[in-house]
C-alpha positions as CSV (number, residue, x, y, z in Angstrom):
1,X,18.3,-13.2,-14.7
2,X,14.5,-12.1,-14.6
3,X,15.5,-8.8,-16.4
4,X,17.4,-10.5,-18.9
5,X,14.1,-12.9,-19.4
6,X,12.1,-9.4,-19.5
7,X,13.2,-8.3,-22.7
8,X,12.7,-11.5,-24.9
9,X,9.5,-13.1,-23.2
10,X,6.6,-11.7,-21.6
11,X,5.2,-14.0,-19.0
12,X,1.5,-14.7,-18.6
13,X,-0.7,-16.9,-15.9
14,X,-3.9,-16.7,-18.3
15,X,-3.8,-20.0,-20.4
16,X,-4.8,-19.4,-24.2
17,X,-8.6,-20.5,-24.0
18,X,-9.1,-17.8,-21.6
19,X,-7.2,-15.4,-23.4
20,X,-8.8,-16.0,-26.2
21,X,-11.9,-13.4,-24.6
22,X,-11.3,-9.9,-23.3
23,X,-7.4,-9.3,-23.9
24,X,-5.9,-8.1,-20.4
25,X,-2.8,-6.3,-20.5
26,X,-1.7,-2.3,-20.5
27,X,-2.0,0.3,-22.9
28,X,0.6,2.9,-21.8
29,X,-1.1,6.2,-21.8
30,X,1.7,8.6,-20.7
31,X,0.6,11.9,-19.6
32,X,-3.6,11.0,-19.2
33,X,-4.6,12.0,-16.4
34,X,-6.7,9.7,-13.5
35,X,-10.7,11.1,-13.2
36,X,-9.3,12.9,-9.9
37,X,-13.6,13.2,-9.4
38,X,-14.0,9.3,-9.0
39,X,-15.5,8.0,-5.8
40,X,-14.1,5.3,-3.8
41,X,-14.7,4.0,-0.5
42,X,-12.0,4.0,2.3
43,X,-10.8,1.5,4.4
44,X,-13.0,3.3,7.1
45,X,-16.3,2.9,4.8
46,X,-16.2,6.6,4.1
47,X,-16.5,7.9,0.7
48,X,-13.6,10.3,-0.8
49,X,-13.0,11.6,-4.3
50,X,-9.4,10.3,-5.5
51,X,-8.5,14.1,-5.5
52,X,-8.5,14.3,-1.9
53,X,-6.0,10.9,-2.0
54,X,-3.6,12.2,-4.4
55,X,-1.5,14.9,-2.9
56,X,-1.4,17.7,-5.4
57,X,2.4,18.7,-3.9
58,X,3.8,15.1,-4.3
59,X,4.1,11.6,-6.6
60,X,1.6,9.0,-6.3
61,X,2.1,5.8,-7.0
62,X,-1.1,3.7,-8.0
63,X,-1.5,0.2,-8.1
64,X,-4.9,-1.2,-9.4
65,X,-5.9,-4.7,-7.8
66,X,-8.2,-6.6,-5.9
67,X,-8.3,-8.0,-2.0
68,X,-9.4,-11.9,-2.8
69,X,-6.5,-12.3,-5.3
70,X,-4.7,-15.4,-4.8
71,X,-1.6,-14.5,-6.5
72,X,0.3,-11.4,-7.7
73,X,-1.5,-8.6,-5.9
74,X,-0.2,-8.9,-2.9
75,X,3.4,-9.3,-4.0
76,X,3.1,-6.1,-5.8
77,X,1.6,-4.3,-2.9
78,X,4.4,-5.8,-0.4
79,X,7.3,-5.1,-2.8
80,X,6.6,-1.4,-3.2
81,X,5.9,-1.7,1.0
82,X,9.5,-2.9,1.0
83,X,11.3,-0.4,-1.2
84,X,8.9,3.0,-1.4
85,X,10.5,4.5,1.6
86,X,14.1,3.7,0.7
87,X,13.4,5.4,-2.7
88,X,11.5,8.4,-0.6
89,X,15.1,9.1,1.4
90,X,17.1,8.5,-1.7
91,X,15.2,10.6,-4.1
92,X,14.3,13.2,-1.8
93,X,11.4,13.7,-2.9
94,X,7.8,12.3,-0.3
95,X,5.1,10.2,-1.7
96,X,1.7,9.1,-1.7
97,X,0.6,5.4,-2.6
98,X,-3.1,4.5,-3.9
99,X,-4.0,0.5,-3.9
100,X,-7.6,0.6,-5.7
101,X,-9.5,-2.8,-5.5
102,X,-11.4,-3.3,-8.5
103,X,-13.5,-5.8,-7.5
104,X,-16.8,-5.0,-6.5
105,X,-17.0,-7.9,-4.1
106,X,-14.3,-6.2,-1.9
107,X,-15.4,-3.9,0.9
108,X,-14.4,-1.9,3.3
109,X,-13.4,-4.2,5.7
110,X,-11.5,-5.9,3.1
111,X,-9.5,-2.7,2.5
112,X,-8.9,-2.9,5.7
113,X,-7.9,-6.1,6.5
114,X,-5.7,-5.8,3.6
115,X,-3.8,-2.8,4.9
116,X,-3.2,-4.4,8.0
117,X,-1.7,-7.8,6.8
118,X,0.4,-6.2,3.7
119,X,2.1,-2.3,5.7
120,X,2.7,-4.2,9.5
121,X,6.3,-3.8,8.9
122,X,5.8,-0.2,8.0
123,X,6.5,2.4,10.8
124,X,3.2,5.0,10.9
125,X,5.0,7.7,9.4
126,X,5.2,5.5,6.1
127,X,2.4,3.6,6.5
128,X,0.0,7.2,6.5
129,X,1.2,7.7,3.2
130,X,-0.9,4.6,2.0
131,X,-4.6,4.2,0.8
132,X,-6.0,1.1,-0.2
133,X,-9.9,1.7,-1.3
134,X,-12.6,-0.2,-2.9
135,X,-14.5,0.5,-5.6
136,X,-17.6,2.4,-5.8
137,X,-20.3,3.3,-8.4
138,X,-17.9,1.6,-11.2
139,X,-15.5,4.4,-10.3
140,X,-12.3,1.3,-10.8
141,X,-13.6,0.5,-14.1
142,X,-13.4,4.5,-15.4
143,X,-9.6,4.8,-13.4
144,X,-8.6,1.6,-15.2
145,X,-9.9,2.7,-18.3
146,X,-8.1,6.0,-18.0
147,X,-4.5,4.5,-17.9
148,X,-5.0,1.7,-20.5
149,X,-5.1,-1.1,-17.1
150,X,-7.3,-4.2,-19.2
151,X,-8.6,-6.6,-16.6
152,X,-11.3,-9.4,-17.0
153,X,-13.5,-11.3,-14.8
154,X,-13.4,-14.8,-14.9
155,X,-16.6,-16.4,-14.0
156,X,-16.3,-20.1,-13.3
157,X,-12.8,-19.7,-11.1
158,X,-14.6,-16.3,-9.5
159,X,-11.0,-14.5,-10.3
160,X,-9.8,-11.9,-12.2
161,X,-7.1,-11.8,-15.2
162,X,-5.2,-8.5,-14.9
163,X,-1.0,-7.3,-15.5
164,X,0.9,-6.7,-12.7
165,X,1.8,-2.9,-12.8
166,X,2.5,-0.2,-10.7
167,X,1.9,3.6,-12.0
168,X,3.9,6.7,-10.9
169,X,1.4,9.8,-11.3
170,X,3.2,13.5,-11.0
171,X,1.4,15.7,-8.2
172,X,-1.4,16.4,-10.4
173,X,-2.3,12.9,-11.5
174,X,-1.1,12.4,-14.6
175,X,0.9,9.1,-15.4
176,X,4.2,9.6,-15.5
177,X,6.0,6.0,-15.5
178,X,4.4,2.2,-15.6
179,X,6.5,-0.1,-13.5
180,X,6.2,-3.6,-14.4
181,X,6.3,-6.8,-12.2
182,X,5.9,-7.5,-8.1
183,X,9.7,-6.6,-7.7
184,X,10.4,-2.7,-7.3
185,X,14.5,-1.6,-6.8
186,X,15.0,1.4,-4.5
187,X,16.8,3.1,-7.2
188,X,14.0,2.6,-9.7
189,X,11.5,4.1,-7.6
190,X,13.6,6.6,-6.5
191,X,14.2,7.8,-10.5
192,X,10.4,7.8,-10.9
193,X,9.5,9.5,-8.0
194,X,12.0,12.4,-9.1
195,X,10.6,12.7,-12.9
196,X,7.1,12.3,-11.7
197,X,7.8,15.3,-9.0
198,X,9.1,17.2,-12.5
199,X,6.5,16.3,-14.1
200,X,8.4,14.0,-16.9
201,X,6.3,11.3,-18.8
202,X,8.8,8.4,-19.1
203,X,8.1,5.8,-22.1
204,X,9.4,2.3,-20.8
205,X,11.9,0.4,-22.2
206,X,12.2,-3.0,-20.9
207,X,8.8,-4.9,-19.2
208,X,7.6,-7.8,-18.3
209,X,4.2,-8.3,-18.2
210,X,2.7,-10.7,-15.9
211,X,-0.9,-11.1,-15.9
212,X,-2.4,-12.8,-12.3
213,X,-4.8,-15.8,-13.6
214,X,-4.0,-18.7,-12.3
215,X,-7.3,-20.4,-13.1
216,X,-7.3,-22.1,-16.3
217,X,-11.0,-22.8,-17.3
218,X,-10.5,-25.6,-20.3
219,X,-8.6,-27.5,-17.9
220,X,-10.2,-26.7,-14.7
221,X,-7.0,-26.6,-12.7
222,X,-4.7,-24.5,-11.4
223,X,-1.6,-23.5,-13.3
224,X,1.5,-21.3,-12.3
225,X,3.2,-20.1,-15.6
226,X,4.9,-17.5,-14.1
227,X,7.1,-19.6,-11.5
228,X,7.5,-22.6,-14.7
229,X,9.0,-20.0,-17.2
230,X,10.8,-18.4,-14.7
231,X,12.8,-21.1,-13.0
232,X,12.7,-23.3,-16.7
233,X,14.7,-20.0,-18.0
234,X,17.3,-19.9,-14.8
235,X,18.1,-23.6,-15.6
236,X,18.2,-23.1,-19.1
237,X,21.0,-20.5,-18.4
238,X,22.8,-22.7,-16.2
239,X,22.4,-25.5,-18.7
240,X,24.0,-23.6,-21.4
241,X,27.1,-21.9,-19.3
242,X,28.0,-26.0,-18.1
243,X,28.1,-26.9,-21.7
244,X,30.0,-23.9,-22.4
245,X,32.8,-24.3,-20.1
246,X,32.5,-28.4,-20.8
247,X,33.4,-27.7,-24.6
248,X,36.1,-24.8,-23.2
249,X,37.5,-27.5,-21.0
250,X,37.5,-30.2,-23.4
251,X,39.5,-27.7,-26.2
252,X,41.9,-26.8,-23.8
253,X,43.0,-30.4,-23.0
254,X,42.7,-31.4,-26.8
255,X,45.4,-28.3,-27.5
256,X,47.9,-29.3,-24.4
257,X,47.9,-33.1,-25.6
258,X,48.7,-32.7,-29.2
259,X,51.3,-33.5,-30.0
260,X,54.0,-30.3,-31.6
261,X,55.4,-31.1,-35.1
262,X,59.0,-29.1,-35.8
């Protein structure tokens, strides 16, 4: 049902007045490659250049977020948690995963925090593959920038407007797929990790959007669009199949009780 809903709709928390600002979304900039030179801070408070997090032999996926988000981020952190090492022993092919905060509020300890609450069910072998860092000397801002990832702060709520993506960069950090949404299936990953070991830029097809903002500022309340369209469109499905096979039924029973003319 949800990928059916992907192709015709494209979901959004952000209301219209605060759209109506800085657009957030994703340009799809296939084969640019991520400012392997940026400096982030580790969970540990150390700084590293994104080249030494990005193994230059393997895929790395990269998901740009931030630690206070009340909504999406951690969904699509936990659902590629859930499925990345499935994919990894279906596709063959080993991994690397990068969780950049862009949020200059988050820290080190919130990177680590983070890691801790989102990768306990993974087993140490999978959960080394993962680095989630914070920003540091704008170095989010250029990384966004440099896979078309449009985010905006929102200053009376204190959060941030952003898509909720997942990238697939080949071994040497170019982007080679954008995954869409908070729910990742093992075969799909597996697919991307094997054209971004190859080094294949893959255009997508279907998507849907959804942009984390659940603070709407002309109304100053809280709103949950996603959930609404999604669970209005599952009853609108069922609505129309029970009318379906009420008119069906209804046929049928007009045919058998008419009466037959010679």
């Amino acid at each position: 049902m949800r990928r059916a809903l992907a192709l015709v709709v494209t979901v959004a928390c952000a209301a219209p007045a605060a759209a109506a600002t800085a657009p957030v979304g994703v340009d799809e900039h296939l084969g640019a490659r991520v400012p392997l030179d940026a400096v982030v801070r580790d969970s540990d408070g150390a700084e590293r250049r994104l080249r030494e997090l990005v193994d230059p032999s393997v895929p790395t996926l990269l998901v740009l977020a931030y630690f206070r988000c009340p909504l999406l981020c951690d969904q699509v952190v936990g659902g590629l948690a859930s499925t990345v090492p499935a994919a990894r022993v279906a596709s063959g092919v080993d991994y690397r995963v990068l969780v950049v905060s862009f949020d200059p509020r988050d820290a080190a300890a919130d990177a680590a925090a983070k890691t801790r609450e989102l990768l306990a069910s993974l087993s140490a072998f999978e959960k080394a593959r993962w680095h989630l860092v914070v920003d540091d000397r704008g170095s989010a801002a250029a990384i966004a920038a440099s896979v078309g990832f449009r985010y905006r702060y929102d200053a009376p709520s204190g959060q941030y407007a952003h898509p909720a993506v997942a990238l697939v960069l080949t071994p040497d950090g170019r982007v080679s797929r954008y995954l869409y949404g908070v729910s990742f299936p093992s075969d799909v990953i597996a697919a991307a990790l094997r054209d971004a070991a190859g080094g294949r830029a893959v255009p997508t097809l279907e998507h849907v959007l959804l942009t984390c903002f659940q603070y709407v500022p002309a109304l100053r309340r809280h709103a949950a669009a996603v959930a609404w369209i999604l669970r209005g469109g599952t009853l609108l499905l069922f609505a129309l199949l029970a009318a379906t096979l009420v008119l069906l039924v209804r046929r049928q029973r007009h045919r058998l009780g008419a009466p037959h003319h010679a």
